[in-house]
Structures are given as structure tokens and as C-alpha cells.
C-alpha positions as CSV (number, residue, x, y, z in Angstrom):
1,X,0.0,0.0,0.0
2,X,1.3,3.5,-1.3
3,X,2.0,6.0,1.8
4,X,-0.4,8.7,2.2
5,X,0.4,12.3,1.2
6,X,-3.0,13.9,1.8
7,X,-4.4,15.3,5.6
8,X,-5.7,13.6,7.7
9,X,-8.9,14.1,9.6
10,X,-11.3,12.8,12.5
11,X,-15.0,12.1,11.3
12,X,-17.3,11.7,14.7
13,X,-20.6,10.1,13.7
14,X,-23.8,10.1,16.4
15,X,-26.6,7.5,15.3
16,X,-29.6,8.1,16.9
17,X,-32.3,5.0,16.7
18,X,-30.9,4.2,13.2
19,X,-30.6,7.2,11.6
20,X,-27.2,9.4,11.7
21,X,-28.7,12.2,13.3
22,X,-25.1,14.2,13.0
23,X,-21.1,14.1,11.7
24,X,-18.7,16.2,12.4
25,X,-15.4,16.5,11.3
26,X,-12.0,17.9,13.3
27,X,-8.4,18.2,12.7
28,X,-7.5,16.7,15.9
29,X,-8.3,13.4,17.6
30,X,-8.4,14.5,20.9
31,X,-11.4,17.0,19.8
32,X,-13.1,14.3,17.5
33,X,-13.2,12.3,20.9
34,X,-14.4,14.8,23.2
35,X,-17.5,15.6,20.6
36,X,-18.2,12.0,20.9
37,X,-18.0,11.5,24.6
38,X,-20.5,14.8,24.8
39,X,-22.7,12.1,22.5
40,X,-22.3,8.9,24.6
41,X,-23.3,11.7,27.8
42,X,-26.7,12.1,26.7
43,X,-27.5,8.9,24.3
44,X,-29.4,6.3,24.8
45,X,-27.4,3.0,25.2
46,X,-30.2,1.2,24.0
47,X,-30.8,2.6,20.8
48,X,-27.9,5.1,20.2
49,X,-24.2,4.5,18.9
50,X,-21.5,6.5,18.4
51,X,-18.5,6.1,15.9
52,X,-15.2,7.9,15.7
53,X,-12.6,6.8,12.3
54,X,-10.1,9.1,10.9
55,X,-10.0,10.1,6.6
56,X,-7.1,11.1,4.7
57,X,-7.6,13.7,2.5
58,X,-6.4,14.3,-1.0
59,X,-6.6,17.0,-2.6
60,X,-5.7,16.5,-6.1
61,X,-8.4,13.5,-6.0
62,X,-11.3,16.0,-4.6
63,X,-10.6,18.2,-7.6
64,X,-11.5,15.6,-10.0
65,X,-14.7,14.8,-8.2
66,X,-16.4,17.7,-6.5
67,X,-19.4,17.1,-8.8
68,X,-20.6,13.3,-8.0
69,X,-23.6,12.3,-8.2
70,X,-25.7,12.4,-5.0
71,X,-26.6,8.5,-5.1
72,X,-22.1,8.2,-5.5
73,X,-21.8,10.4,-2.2
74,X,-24.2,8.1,-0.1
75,X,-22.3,4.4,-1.3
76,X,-19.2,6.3,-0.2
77,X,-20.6,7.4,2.8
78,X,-21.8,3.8,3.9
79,X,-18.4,2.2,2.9
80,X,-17.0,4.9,5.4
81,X,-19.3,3.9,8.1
82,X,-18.6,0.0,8.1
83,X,-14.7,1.3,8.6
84,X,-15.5,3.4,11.7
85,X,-15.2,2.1,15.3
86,X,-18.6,1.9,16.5
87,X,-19.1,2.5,20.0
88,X,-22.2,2.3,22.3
89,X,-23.0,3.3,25.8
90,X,-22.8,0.7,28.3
């Protein structure tokens, strides 16, 4: 696998009965974990799940495709989602 040259970022997800309810993205893992410990404060365990993964970024790859097709965005979105660590409150 090629090292990565692009930036790296920390993508906190909060599901909330099924649905992602909010992301958020930071340049720092310490804040992407704080942001998800506010979540797991006030979630319910039952239901809820949180999930923190970190992205690299390249930028001469978003150039060529800032204009996907919506229905392109969501399979990538999903493929991100099954990488994240998914964490609950228990």
C-alpha cells in the first residue's frame, strides 16, 4: 500500500435510533473524541451508537470529483461507516 500524502482528519458520527442524526469532522483526535463523549453523555445506550474513524484527505483527487452524483456520495458514505469504530454506551 502507497504512503499517504494527503491530511488527515477525525470524522465523529452520532446514530440516533438508526438514523445518523449528526457528523462532524476535526483536525485533531483528541477534539473528535471529546465531541463523541458529549454524544455517549446524553445517548441512549439502548438505541444510540456512536462512531469515531479518521480520513485522509487528498486534494488532487477532490478536484476531479467535486461534482458526484448524489446517489455516488451516499455508497461512499456507507463504505466509510462500516470502517468506523462503533461505539455504544454501556
Amino acid at each position: 500500500m502507497r504512503a499517504s500524502t494527503g491530511e488527515r482528519i477525525w470524522v465523529a458520527v452520532l446514530v440516533e435510533r438508526g438514523f445518523v442524526s449528526e457528523i462532524e469532522a476535526y483536525r485533531d483526535e483528541a477534539s473528535a473524541r471529546r465531541r463523541e463523549q458529549a454524544w455517549r453523555r446524553r445517548m441512549n445506550p439502548d438505541y444510540d451508537e456512536t462512531g469515531l474513524c479518521d480520513v485522509i484527505v487528498n486534494e488532487s483527487r477532490m478536484k476531479h470529483r467535486s461534482h458526484r452524483l448524489r446517489s455516488e456520495a451516499q455508497d461512499t458514505s456507507s463504505r466509510v461507516s462500516r470502517v468506523c469504530t462503533r461505539r455504544s454506551r454501556t
